[in-house]
KEDREN-20954 format. One record per residue (C-alpha): x, y, z; residue number from 0. Coordinates in nm, 2 decimals, m for minus. Each point is the difference from the previous one (the first is absolute). Example, Ala and Ser with C-alpha at 12.3 -4.5 7.8 and 13.67 -1.06 7.14 Angstrom:
REM residues 2
PT        x        y        z   seq
PT     1.23    m0.45     0.78     0
PT     0.14     0.34    m0.07     1
//
This chain:
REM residues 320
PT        x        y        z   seq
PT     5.67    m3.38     4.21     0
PT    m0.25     0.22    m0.23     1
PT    m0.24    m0.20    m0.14     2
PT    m0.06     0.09    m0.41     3
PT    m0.34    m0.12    m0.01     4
PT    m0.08     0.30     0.29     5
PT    m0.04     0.31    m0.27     6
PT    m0.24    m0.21    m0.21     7
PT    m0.26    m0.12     0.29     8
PT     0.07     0.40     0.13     9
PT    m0.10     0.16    m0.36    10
PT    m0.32    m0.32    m0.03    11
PT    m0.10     0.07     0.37    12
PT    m0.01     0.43    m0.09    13
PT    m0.21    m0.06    m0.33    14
PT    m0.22    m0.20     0.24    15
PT    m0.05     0.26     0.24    16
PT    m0.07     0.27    m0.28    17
PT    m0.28    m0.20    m0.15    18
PT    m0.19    m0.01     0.32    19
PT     0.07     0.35     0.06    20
PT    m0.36     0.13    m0.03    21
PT    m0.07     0.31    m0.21    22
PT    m0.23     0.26     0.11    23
PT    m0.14     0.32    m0.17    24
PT     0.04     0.34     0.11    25
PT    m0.35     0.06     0.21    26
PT    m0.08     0.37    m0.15    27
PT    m0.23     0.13     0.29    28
PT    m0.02     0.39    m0.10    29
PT    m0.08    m0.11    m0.34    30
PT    m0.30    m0.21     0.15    31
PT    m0.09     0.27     0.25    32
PT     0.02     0.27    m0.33    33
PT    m0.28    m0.19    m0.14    34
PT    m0.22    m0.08     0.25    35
PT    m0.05     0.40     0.09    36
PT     0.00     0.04    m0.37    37
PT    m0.29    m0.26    m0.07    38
PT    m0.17     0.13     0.33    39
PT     0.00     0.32    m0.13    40
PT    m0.17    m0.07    m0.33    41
PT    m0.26    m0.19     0.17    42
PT    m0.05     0.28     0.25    43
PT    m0.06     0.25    m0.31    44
PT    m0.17    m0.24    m0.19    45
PT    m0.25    m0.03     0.28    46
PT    m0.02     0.38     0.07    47
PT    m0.09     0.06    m0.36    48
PT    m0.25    m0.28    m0.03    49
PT    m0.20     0.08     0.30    50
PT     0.08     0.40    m0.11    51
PT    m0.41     0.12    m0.04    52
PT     0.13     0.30    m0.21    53
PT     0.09    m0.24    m0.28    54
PT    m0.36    m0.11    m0.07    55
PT     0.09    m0.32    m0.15    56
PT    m0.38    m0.06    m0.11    57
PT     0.11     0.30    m0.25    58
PT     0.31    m0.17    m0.14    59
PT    m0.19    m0.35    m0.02    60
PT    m0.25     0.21    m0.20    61
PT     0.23     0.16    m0.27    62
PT     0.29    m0.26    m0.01    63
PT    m0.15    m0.18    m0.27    64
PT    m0.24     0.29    m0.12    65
PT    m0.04     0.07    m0.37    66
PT     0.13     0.34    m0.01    67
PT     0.30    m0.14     0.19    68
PT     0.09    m0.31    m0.28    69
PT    m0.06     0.31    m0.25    70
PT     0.28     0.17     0.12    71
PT     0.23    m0.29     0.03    72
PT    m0.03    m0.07    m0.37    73
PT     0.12     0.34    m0.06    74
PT     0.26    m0.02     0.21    75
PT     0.15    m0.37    m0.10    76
PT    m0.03     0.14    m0.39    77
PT     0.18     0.30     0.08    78
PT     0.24    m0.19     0.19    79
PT     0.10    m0.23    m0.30    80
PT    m0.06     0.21    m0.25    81
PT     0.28     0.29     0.18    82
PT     0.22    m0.26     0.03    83
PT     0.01    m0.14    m0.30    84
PT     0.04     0.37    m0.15    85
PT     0.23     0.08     0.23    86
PT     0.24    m0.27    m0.05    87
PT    m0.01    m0.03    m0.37    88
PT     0.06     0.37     0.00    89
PT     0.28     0.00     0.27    90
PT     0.18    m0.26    m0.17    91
PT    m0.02     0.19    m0.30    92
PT     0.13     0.28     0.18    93
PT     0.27    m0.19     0.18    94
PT     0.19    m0.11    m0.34    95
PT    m0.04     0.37    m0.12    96
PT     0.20     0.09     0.38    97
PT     0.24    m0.28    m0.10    98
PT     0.06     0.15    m0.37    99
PT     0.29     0.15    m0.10   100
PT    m0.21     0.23    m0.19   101
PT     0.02     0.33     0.19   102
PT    m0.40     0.10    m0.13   103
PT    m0.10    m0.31     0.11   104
PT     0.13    m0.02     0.32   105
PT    m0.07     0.38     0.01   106
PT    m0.41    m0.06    m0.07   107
PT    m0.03    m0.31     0.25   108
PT     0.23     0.19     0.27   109
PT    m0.26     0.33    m0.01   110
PT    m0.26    m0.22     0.00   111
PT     0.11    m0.21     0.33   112
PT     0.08     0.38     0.16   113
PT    m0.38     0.15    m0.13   114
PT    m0.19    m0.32     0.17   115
PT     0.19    m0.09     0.25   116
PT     0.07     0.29     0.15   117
PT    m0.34     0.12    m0.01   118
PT    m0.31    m0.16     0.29   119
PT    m0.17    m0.19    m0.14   120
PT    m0.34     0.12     0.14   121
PT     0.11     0.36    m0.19   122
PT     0.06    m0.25    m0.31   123
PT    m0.36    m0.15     0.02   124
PT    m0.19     0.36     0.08   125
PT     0.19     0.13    m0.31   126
PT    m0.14    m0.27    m0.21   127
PT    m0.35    m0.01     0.13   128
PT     0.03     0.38    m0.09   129
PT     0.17     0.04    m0.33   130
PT    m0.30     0.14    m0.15   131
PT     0.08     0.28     0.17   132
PT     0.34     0.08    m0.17   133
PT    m0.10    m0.19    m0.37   134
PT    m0.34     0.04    m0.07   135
PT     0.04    m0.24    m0.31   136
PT     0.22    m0.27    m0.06   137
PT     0.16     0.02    m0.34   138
PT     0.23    m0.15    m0.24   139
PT     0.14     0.15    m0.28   140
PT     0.34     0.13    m0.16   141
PT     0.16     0.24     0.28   142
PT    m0.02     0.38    m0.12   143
PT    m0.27    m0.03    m0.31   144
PT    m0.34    m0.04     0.03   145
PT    m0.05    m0.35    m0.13   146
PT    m0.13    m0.25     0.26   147
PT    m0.08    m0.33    m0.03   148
PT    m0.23    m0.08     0.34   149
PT    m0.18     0.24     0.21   150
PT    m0.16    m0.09     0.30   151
PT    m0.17     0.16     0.33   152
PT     0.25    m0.06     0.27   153
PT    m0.28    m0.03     0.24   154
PT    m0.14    m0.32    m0.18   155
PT     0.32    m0.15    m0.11   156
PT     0.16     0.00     0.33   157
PT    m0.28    m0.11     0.28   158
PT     0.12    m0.03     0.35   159
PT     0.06    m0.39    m0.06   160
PT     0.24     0.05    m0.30   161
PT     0.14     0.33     0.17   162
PT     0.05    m0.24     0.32   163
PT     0.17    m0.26    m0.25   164
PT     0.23     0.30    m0.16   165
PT     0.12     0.09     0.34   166
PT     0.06    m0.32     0.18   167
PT     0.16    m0.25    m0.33   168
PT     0.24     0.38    m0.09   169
PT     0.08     0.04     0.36   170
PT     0.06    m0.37     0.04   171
PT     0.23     0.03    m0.34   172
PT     0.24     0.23     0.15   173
PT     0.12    m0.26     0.32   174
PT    m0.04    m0.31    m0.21   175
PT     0.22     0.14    m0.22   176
PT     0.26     0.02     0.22   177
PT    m0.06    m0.33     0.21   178
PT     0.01    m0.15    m0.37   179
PT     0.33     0.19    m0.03   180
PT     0.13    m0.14     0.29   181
PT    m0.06    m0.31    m0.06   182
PT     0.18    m0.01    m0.36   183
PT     0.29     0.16     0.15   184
PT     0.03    m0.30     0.24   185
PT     0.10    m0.23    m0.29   186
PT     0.33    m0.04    m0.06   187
PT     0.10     0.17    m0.33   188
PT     0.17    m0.32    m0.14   189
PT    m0.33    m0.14    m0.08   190
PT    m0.09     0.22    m0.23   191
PT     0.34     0.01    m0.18   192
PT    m0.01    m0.36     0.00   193
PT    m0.37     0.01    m0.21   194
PT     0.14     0.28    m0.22   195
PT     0.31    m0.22    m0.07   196
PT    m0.26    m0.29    m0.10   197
PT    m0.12     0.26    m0.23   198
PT    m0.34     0.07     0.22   199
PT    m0.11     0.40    m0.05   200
PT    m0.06     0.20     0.26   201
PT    m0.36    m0.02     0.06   202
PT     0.00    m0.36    m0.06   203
PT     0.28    m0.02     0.31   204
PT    m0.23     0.22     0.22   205
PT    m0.26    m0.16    m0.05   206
PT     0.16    m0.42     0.00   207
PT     0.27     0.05     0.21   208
PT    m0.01     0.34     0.22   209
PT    m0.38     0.05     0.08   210
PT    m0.02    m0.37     0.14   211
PT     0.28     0.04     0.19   212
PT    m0.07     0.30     0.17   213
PT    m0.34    m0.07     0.10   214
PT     0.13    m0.18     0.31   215
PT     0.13     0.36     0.13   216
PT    m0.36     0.14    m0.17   217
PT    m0.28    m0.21     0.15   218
PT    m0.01     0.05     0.36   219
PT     0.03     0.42    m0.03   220
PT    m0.25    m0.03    m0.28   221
PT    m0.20    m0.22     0.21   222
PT     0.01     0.27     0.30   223
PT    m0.11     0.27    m0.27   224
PT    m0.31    m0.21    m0.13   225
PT    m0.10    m0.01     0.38   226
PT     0.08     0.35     0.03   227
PT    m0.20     0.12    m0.32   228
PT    m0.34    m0.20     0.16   229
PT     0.01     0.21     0.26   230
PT     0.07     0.28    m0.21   231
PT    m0.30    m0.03    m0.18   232
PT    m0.18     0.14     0.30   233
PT     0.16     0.35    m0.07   234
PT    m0.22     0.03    m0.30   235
PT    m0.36     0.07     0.22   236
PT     0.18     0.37     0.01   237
PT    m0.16    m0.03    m0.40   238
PT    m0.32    m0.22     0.04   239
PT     0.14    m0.31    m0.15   240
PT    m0.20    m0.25     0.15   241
PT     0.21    m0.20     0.12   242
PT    m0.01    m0.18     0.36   243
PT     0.08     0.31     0.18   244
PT    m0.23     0.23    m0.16   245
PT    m0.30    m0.23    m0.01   246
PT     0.08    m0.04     0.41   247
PT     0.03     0.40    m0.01   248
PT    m0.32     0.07    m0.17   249
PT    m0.18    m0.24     0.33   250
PT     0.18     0.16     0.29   251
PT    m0.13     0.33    m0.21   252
PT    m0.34    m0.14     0.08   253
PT    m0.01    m0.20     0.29   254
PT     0.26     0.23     0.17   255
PT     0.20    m0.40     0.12   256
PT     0.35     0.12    m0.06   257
PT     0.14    m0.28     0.23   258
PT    m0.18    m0.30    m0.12   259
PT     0.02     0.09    m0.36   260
PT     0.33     0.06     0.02   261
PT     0.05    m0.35     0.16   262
PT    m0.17    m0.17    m0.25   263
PT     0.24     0.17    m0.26   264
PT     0.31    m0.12     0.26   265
PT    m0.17    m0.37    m0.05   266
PT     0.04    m0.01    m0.34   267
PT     0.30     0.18    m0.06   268
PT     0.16    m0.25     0.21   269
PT    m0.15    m0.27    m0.21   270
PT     0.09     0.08    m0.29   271
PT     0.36     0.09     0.09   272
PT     0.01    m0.37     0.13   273
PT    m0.12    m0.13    m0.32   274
PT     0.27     0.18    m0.23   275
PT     0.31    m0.12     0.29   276
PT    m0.09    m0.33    m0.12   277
PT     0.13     0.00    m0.40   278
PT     0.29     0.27     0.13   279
PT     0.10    m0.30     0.23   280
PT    m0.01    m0.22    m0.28   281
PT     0.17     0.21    m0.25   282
PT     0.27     0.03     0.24   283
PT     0.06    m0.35     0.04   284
PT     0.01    m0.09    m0.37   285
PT     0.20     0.32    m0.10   286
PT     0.25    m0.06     0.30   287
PT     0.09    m0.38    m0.11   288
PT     0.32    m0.06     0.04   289
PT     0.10     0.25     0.25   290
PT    m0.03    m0.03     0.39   291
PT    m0.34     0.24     0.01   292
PT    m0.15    m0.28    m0.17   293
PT     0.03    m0.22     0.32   294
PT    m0.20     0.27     0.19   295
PT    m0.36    m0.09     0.17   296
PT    m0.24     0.18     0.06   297
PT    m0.13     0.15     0.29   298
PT    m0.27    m0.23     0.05   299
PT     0.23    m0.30    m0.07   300
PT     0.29     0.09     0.22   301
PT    m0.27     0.06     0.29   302
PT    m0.16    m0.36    m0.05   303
PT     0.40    m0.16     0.01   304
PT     0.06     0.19     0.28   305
PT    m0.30    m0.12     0.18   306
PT     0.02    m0.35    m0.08   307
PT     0.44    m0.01     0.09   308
PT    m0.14     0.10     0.34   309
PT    m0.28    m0.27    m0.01   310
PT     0.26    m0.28    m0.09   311
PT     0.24     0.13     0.30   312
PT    m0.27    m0.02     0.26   313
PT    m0.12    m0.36    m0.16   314
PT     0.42    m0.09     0.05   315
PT     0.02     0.10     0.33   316
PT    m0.31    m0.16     0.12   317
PT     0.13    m0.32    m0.11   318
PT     0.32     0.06     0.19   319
//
């Protein structure tokens, strides 16, 4: 005789078993041995380079926080903003023209992208620093008469800091413009034919409806380019600029402490690169709301949740 109660202790006694089965994680061992040799390595060069006497670290304590050194930084944070911010209000400029159906539009901003981008830009900043030597004098006027409105030396109306400017915000123009391009291309065409059937114009919709949307697609490579045109600025001591690097060039010239000078110029580099990653991680975040970047941490973050998920395994084990 079957009994019918049988199936339903057999199914109760099963779900008992498979909440006492006991889960454990996979135990990654090459990942752990990966970074222990990585870690001891660091350490090990770390060490080599701090006990290294050819560094003279009395030197870079000396000039870290020198005068002259502090000089050159402020010329190369205002450069590095005020590029930028040429740059990119110029490239987006340039972008819409690319974007026109107007064919000398799109024909002026394409030549323009192909002149500067195509070109080094070390060549571009030599040529500046040196236009005196192809224009003597800088004037405006009607083309092919001999009315002119301004006249100017072009040795004092472009000095190297303003040559330096000219080079790195036109230079910076011609790959904003097309990471600005990009990123209006990335928005889906019905939003702006849904503003224009709302009776928006067309720069109101780019600027209301496309602009915001596309910075999401626009931030982080703009971000890598702000990063990209600090370090920049140190091509500039090729035309006495001032700035960081050439202030660090004109003591090595003296004190003949390529190494240590050089380090101290490393140091802050890396400082202030550090500094801008902070509002690029920010913008990033705020831009990407909505969307699944937005969940992403940081580097830092992710490292101090990985280290405390393997703090509160070892604390659950140990209690086992």
């Amino acid at each position: 005789m079957i009994d019918a109660a049988s199936p339903a202790r057999t199914s109760l006694g099963d779900d008992a078993d498979a909440h006492s089965i006991e889960i454990v994680p996979v135990r990654h061992y090459a990942r752990w041995a990966a970074a222990v040799v990585s870690v001891a390595a660091l350490a090990g060069l770390i060490g080599s380079l701090a006990k290294n006497g050819n560094l003279h670290w009395d030197i870079v304590g000396t000039y870290l926080f020198a005068g002259l050194i502090f000089d050159g930084l402020a010329t190369t944070l205002w450069l590095t903003a005020a590029a930028m911010a040429l740059g990119l209000c110029l490239g987006t400029l340039i972008a819409v023209m690319r974007l026109s159906t107007n064919p000398v539009l799109y024909g002026l901003a394409t030549f323009f992208v192909w002149i500067f981008r195509g070109t080094p830009l070390l060549v571009q900043i030599i040529f500046w620093g040196y236009a005196a030597a192809l224009y003597k004098y800088v004037m405006i006027g009607i083309p092919f008469t001999h009315i002119t409105f301004f006249k100017a030396e072009t040795n004092s109306l472009l000095t190297p800091a303003i040559a330096a400017l000219l080079a790195l915000g036109l230079n910076e123009a011609a790959y904003a413009s097309e990471i600005v391009r990009a990123g209006i291309q990335s928005v889906d065409p019905g939003q702006a034919e849904a503003a224009h059937s709302l009776g928006m114009r067309p720069a109101l919709t780019m600027r209301r409806i496309v602009l915001p949307q596309a910075m999401r697609v626009i931030i982080p490579p703009m971000g890598n380019e702000t990063i990209n045109m600090l370090k920049m600025t140190a091509l500039v001591s090729i035309i006495s600029a001032h700035d960081l690097m050439s202030n660090i060039q004109d003591v090595y010239a003296q004190n003949y402490q390529i190494i240590p000078m050089l380090v101290v110029a490393s140091v802050w580099y890396l400082a202030l690169v550090t500094l801008l990653s902070i509002p690029q991680a920010w913008l990033e975040r705020r831009y990407g709301r909505g969307t699944a970047r937005a969940g992403n941490a940081s580097p830092l973050r992710r490292m101090l949740q990985g280290t405390a998920l393997l703090a509160g395994r070892k604390n659950k084990e140990g209690t086992r």
